[in-house]
C-alpha positions as CSV (number, residue, x, y, z in Angstrom):
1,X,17.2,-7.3,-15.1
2,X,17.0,-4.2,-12.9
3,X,16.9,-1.0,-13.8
4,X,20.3,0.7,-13.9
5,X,20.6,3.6,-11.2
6,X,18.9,6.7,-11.4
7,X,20.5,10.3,-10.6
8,X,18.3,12.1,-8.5
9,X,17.7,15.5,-9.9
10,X,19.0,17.9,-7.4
11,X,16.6,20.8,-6.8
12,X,17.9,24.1,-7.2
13,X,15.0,26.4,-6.6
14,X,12.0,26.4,-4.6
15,X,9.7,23.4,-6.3
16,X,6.2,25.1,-7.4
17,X,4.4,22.1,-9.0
18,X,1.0,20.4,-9.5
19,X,1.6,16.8,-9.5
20,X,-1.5,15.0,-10.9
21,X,-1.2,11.5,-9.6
22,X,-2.9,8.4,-10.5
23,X,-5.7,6.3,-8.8
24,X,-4.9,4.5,-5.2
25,X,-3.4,1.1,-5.4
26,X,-5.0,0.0,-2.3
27,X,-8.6,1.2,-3.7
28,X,-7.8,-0.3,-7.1
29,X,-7.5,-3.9,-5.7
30,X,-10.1,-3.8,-3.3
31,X,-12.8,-2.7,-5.8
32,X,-11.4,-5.5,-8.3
33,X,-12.0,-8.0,-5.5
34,X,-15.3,-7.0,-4.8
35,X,-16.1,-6.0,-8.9
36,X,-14.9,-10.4,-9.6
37,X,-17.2,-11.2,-6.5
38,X,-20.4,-9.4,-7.5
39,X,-23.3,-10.3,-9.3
40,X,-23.4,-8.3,-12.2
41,X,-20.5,-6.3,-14.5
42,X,-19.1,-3.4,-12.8
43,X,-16.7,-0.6,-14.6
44,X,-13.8,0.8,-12.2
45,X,-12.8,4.5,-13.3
46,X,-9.5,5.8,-12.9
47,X,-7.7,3.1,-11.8
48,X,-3.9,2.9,-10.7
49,X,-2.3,0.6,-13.2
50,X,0.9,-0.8,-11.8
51,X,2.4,-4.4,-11.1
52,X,0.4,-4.7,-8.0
53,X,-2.5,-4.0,-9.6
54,X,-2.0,-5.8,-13.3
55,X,-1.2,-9.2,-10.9
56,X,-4.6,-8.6,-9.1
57,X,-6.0,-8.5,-12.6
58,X,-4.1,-11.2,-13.9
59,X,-4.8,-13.2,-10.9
60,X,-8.6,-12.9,-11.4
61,X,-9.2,-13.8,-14.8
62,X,-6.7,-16.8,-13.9
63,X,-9.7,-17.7,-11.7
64,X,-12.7,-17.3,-14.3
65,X,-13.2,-13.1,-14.2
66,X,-13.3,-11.1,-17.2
67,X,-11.4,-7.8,-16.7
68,X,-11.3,-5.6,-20.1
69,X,-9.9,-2.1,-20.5
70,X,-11.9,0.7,-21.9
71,X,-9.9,3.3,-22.4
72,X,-8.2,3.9,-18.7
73,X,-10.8,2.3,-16.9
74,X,-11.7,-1.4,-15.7
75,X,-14.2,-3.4,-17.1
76,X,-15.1,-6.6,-14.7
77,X,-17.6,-9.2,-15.4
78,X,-17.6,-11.8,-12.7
79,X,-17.7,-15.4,-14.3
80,X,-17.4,-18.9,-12.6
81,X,-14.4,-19.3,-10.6
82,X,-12.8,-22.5,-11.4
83,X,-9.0,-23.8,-11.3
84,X,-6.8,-25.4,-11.9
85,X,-4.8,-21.9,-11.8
86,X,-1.9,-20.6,-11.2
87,X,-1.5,-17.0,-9.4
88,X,1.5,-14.7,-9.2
89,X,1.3,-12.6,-6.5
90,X,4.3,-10.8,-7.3
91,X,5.6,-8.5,-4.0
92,X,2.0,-7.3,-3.6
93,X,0.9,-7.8,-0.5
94,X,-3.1,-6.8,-1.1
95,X,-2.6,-9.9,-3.6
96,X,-1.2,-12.2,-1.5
97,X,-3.6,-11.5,1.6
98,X,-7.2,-10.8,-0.7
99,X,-6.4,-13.4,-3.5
100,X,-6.5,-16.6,-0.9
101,X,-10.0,-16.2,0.1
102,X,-11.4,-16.1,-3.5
103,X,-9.6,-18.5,-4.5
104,X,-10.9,-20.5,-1.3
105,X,-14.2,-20.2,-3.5
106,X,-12.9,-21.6,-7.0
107,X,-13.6,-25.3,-7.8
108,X,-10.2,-27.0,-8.1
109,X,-6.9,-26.2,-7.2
110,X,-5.3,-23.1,-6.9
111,X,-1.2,-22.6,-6.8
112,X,-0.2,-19.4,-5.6
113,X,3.3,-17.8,-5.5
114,X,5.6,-14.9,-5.5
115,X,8.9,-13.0,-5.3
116,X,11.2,-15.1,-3.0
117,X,10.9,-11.8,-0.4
118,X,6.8,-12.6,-0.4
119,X,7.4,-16.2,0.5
120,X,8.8,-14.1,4.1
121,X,6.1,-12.3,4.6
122,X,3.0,-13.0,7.2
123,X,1.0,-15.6,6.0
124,X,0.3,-18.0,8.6
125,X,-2.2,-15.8,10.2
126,X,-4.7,-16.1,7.2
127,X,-4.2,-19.6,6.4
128,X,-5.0,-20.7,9.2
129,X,-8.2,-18.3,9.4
130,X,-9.7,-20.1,5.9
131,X,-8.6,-23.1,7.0
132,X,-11.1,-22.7,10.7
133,X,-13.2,-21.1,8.5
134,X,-13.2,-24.5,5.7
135,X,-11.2,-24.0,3.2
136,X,-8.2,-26.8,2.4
137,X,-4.6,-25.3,2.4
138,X,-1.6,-27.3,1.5
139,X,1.4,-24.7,2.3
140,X,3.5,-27.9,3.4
141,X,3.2,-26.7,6.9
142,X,5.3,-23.4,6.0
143,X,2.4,-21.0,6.7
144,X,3.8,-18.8,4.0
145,X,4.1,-18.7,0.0
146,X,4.1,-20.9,-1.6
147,X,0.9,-22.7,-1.3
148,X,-2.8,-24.3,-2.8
149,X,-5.8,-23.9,-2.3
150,X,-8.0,-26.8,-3.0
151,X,-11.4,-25.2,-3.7
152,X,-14.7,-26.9,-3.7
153,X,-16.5,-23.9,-5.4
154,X,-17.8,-22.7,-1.8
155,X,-16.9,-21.9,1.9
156,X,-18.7,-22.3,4.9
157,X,-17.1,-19.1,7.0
158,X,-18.6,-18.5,10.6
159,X,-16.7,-17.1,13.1
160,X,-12.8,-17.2,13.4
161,X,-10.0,-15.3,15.6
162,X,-7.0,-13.6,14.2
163,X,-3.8,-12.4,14.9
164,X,-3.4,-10.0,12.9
165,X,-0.4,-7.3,14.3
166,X,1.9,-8.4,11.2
167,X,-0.5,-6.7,8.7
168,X,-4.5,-5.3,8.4
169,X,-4.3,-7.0,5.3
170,X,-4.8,-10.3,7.1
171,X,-8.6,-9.2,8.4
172,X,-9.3,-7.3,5.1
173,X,-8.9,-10.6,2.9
174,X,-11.2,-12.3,5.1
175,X,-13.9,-9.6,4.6
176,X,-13.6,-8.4,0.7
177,X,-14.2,-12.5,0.1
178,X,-17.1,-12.5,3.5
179,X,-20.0,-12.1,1.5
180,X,-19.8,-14.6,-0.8
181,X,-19.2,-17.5,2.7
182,X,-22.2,-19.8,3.3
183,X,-22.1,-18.2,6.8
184,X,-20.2,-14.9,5.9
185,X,-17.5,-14.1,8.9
186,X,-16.8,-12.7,12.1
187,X,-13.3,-12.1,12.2
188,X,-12.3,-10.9,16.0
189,X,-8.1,-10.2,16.3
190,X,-6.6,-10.9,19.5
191,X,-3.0,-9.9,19.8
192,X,-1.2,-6.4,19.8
193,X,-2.7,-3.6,17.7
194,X,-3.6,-3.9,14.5
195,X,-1.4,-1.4,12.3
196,X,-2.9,1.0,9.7
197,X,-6.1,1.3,10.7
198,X,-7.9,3.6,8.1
199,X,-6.8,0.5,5.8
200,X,-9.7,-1.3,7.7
201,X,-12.3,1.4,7.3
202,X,-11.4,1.5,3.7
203,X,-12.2,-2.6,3.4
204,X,-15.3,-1.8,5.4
205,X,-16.6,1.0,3.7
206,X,-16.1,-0.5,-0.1
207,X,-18.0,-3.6,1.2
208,X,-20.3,-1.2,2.1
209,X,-21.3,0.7,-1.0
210,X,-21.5,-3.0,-2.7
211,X,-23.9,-3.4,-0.6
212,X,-22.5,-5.4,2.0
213,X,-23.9,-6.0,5.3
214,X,-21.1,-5.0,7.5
215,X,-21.0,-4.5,11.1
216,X,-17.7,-3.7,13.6
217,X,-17.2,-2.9,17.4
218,X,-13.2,-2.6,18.7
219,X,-11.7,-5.7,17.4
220,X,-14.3,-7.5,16.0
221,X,-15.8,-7.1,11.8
222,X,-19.2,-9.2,11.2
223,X,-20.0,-9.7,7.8
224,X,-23.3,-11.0,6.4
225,X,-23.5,-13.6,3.5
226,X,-25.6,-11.8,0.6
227,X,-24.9,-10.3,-2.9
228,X,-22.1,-7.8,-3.9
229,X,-23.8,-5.0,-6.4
230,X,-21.9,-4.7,-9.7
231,X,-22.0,-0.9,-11.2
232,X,-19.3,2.2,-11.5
233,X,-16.7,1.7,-8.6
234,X,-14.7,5.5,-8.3
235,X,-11.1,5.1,-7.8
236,X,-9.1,8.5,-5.9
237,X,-6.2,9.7,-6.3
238,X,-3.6,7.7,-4.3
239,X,-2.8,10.0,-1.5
240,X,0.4,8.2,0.1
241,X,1.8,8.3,-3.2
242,X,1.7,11.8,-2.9
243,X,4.5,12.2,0.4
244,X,6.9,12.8,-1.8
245,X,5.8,15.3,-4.0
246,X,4.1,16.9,-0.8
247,X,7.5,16.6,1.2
248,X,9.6,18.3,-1.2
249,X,8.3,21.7,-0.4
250,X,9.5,21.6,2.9
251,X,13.0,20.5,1.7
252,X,13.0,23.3,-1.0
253,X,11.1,26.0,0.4
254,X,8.5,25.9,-2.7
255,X,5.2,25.0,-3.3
256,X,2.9,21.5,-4.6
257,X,-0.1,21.2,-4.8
258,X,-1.8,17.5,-5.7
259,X,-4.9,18.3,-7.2
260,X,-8.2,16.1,-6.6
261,X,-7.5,15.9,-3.3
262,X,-10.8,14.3,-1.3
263,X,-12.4,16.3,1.2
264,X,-13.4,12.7,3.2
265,X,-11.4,10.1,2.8
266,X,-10.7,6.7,4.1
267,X,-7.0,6.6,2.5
268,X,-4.3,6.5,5.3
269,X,-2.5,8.9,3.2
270,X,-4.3,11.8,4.4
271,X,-2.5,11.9,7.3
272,X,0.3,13.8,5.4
273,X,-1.9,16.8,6.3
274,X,-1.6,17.1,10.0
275,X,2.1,15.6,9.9
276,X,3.5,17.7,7.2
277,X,2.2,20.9,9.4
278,X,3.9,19.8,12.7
279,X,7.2,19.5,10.6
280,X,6.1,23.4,9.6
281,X,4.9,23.1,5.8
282,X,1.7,25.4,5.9
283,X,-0.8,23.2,3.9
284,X,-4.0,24.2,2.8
285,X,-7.2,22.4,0.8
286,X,-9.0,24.0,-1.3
287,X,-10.7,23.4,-5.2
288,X,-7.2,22.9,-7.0
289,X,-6.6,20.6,-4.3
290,X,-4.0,19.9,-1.5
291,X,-1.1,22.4,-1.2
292,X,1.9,22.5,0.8
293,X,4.1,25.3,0.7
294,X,7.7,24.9,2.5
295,X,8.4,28.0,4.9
296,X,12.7,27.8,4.8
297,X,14.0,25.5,7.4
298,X,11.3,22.5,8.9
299,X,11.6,20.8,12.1
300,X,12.1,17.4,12.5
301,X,8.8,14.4,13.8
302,X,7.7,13.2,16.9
303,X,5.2,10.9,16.0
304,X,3.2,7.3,16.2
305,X,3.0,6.3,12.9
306,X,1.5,2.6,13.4
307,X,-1.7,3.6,11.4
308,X,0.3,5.2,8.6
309,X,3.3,3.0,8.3
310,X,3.7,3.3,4.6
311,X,4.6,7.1,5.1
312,X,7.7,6.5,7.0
313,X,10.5,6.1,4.1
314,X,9.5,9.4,2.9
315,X,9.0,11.0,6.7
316,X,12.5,9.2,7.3
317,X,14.2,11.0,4.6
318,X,12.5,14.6,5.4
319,X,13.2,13.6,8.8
320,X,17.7,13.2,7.8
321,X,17.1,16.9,6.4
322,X,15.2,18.2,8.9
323,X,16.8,20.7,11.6
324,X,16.1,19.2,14.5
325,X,16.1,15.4,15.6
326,X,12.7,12.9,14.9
327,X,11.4,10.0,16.5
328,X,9.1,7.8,14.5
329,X,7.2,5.1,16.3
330,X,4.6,2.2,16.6
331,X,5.9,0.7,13.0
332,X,7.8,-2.5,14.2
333,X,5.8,-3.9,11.5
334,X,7.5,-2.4,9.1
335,X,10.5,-5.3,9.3
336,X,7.6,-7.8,7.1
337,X,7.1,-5.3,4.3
338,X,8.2,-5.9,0.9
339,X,11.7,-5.6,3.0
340,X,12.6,-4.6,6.8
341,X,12.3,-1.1,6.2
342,X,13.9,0.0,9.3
343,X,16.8,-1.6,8.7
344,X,17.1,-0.5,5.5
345,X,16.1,3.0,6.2
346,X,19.2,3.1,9.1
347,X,21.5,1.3,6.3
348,X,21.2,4.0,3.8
349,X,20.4,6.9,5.6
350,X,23.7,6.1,7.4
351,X,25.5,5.2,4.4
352,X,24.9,8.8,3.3
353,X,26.6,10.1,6.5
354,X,23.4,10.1,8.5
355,X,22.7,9.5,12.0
356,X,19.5,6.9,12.2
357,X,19.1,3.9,14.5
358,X,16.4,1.3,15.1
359,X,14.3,1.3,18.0
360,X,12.4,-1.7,19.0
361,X,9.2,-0.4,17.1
362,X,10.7,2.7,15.2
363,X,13.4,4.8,14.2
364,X,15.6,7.8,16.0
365,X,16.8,10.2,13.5
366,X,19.4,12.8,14.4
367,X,20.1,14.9,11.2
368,X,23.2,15.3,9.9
369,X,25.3,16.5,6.4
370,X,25.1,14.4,3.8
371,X,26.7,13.4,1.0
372,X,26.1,11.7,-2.7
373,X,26.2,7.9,-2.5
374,X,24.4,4.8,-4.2
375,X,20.9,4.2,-2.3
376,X,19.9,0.8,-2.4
377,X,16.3,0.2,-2.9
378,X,16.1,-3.3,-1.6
379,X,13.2,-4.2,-4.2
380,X,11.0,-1.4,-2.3
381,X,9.3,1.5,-3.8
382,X,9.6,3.6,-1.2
383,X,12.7,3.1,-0.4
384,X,13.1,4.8,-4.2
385,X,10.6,7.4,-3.1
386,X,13.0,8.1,0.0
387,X,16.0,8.2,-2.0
388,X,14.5,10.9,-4.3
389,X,13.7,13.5,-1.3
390,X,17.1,12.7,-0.1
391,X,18.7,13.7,-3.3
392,X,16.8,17.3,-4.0
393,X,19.1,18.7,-1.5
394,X,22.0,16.5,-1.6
395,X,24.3,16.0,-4.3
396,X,25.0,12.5,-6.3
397,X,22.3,10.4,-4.7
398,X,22.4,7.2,-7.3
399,X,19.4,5.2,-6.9
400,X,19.4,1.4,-7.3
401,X,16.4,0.0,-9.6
402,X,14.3,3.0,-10.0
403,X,12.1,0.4,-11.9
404,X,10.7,-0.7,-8.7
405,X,8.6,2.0,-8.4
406,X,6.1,0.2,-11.3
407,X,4.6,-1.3,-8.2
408,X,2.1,1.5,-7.4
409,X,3.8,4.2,-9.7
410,X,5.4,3.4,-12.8
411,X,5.8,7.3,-14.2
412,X,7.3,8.4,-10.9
413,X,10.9,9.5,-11.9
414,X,9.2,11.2,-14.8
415,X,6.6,13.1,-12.4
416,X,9.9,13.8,-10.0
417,X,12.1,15.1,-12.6
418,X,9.3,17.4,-14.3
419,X,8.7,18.6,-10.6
420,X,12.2,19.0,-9.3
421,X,13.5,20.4,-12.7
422,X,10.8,22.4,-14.5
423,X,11.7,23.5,-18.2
């Protein structure tokens, strides 16, 4: 059942904080991906461990890996990937979009499913990709969830076009699996932009230092057929998880610092730098780590946000508090996440007393008073995230399902509280 609501704690003093925060989902299931592919053990340190990442986990020992936990960290030994199986992809969509491929590999059938919002979610584009590329699909001509693959225990790859606007996911699962293709892949997208960008680099750059051959010009990724090295795969801290700790010292006027903070970085999150300092924060990085230090009032956001899309709850909500009006753009895709995220950013922003409204690929936010209210979450975790800046300056904020966050942050409202409301 879910969670019952959740008070947001109300902040009333400048936040000074150092919010440690655990290892990037999107990191996590890539180097799992690649660990269950390799060709020998591999041990991931300081992993996030979350739904999204447990189902990744769960999904590859379904298919013949051996994941064991010492201590915190990941143990992987790749084995035989075999069916029949069964795979829960839960709302993850780094699951649903990297789990096909391997499975594509796997001798037998392979059945895999998910929450009924995943079965709405862009599919089609990969299916279709392994399918060119000669793997056997039965999705009973949904191009969605749920569906089998019927493996044969290889695929021949080669070269394949995409459309791949809805999500970078969609190219990424193609190359994490690339290596282990009798031809490997060249995966060219033809269609409007792909969104969130440094997500691709990251894919690229992992395959990378497992010793993939990798190569990419503007729209096209070439990947060679060849081994994947087992051996110690580093996980960072997980930097968009970090928005909303980051955010609420603008909104308070305090001071958090995330410590750990990568100096280079393929995480999309590390945008929050230069976009947290045009809404005024002055942020600095140094040993501790990132700080952001709130200077009084902020100004609202005038940006493109199509490479950092999963920053926008959290933007949207400093945005409503801001004192002047934003306009965030280039995320139509945000309407296929794990729910339409402008819609529901507008519906309970509003709902509060704000003034938002959808744009055809973004939102308009005039700020406004607010006042207490129940924020729905919609099944999102950042929708919770959202909800949680909202309510350190507004009053009575009660926020549906808190237990969403277990996606990519399970400690979260205990992290928020100890931030917003130090002892």
């Amino acid at each position: 059942m879910p969670s019952p609501h959740w008070s947001a704690p109300v902040a009333h003093a400048p936040v000074d904080a150092a919010v440690p925060l655990p290892g990037s989902k999107s990191m996590t299931n890539r180097a799992l991906i690649l660990a269950a592919l390799a060709d020998a053990p591999s041990t991931i340190t300081r992993p996030l461990h979350s739904r999204d990442t447990e189902l990744m986990a769960d999904a590859l020992r379904a298919l013949g890996a051996g994941i064991g936990e010492d201590f915190d960290d990941w143990q992987v030994t790749p084995g035989e990937l075999a069916g029949p199986a069964r795979v829960d992809v839960g709302l993850a969509g780094t699951v649903m979009r990297f789990l096909p491929p391997v499975a594509a590999l796997a001798s037998g059938e392979v059945a895999v499913d998910g929450d009924p919002r995943a079965r709405e979610r862009p599919m089609g584009p990969i299916i279709t990709a392994l399918r060119a590329l000669g793997a056997d699909i039965d999705d009973g001509g949904r191009g969605a969830l749920p569906f089998t693959v019927r493996g044969t225990g290889s695929v021949n790859g080669g070269q394949v076009v995409i459309d791949a606007s809805g999500s970078s996911q969609l190219v990424s699962g193609l190359l994490l699996a690339a290596p282990r293709f009798e031809k490997g892949v060249e995966v060219r997208h033809e269609g409007p932009p792909v969104p969130s960008a440094p997500h691709l680099a990251m894919t690229v750059q992992m395959l990378r230092d497992a010793g993939a051959a990798v190569e990419t010009e503007q729209n096209v990724w070439r990947v060679a057929p060849g081994p994947l090295r087992g051996g110690e795969r580093a996980i960072e801290p997980d930097l968009s998880n970090a928005a909303q700790f980051l955010g609420a010292a603008l909104v308070t006027g305090g001071r958090v610092t995330v410590p750990g903070w990568p100096a280079e970085t393929t995480q999309p999150g590390d945008a929050l730098r230069d976009l947290l300092a045009q809404m005024g924060a002055e942020v600095s990085l140094g040993p501790d780590g990132l700080t952001v230090r709130g200077t009084g009032a902020y100004q609202g956001l005038n940006a493109d946000l199509h490479e950092v899309g999963e920053l926008t709850p959290v933007l949207a909500a400093l945005a409503a508090l801001a004192g002047s009006p934003s306009r965030l753009t280039g995320i139509a895709h945000l309407r296929g996440h794990e729910t339409d995220r402008l819609a529901a950013l507008v519906t309970e922003i509003n709902g509060l007393g704000g003034d938002a409204r959808e744009l055809p690929d973004g939102l308009e936010i005039n700020p406004r008073p607010l006042h207490g209210g129940v924020f729905h979450t919609y099944d999102d975790h950042r929708m919770v995230m959202a909800a949680a800046v909202l309510g350190l300056a507004v009053p009575g904020i009660e926020v549906e399902n808190p237990g969403t966050v277990g996606k990519t942050l399970p400690n979260f409202t205990e992290l928020w509280a100890s931030m917003a409301a130090p002892a």
